[in-house]
Kinemage of the C-alpha trace (Angstrom):
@kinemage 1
@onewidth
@group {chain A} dominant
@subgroup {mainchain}
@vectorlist {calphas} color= white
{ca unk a 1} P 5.306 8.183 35.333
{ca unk a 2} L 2.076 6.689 34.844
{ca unk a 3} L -0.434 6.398 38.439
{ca unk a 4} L -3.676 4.556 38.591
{ca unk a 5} L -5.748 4.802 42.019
{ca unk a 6} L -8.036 2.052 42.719
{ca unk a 7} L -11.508 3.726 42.079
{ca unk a 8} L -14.284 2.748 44.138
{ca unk a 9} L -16.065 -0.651 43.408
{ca unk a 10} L -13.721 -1.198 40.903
{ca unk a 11} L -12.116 -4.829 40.379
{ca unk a 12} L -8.764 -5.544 39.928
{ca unk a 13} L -9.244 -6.766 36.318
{ca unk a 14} L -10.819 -3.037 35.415
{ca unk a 15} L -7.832 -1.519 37.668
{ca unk a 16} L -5.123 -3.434 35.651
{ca unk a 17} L -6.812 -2.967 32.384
{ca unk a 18} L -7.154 0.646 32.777
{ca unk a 19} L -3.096 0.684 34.083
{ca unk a 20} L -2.378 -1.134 30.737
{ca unk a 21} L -3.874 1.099 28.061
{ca unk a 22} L -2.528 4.045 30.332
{ca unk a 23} L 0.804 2.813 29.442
{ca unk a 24} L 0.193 2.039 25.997
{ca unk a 25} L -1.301 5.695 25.552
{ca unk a 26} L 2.112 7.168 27.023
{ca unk a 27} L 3.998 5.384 24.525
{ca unk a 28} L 6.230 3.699 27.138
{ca unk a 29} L 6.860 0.471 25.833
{ca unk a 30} L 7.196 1.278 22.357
{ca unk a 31} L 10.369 3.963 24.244
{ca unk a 32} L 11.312 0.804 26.379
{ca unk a 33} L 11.529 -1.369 22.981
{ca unk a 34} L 13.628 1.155 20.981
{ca unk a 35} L 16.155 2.206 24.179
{ca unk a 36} L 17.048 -1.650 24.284
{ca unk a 37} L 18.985 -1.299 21.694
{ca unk a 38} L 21.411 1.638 20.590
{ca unk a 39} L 20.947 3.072 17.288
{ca unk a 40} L 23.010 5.606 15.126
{ca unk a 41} L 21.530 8.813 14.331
{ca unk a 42} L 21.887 7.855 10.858
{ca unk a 43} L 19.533 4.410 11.406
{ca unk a 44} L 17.077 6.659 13.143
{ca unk a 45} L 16.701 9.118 9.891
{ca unk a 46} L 16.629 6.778 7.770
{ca unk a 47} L 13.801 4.537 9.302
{ca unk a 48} L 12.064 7.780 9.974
{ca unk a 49} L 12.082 8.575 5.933
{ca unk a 50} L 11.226 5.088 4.964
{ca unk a 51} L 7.965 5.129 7.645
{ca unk a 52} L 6.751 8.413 6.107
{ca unk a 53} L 7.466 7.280 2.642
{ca unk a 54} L 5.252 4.396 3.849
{ca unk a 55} L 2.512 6.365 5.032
{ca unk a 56} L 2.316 8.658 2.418
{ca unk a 57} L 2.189 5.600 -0.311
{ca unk a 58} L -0.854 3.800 2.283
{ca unk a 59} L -2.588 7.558 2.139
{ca unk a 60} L -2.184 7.563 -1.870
{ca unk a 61} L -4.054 3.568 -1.764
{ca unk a 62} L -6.856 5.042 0.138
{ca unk a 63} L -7.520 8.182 -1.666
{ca unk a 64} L -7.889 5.773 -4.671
{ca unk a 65} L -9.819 3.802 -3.158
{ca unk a 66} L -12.337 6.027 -1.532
């Protein structure tokens, strides 16, 4: 659960802003975006292995790089 108090002297534009990256930091629509739809366990491993196969190969490109 994610709670933002109005601070004092603070807009509504800084209130909402704040509330937004609050959520973002929690992670909570990214979890809203994957609940929507129901995926095997199997789906789930196997995106996880092709994401970390991703990252690794995006690591490799930098240490060449720099």
């Amino acid at each position: 659960m994610v709670v933002v108090k109005k601070q004092k002297g603070e807009s509504e534009d800084k209130l909402i802003n704040r509330f937004k990256k609050k959520v973002l930091d929690e992670g909570i629509v990214i979890e809203a975006r994957e609940r929507k739809e129901y995926k095997p366990k199997s789906q789930v491993r196997k995106e996880k292995k092709y994401r970390l196969k991703f990252l690794d190969e995006l690591a490799r490109k930098r240490a060449k790089r720099g």
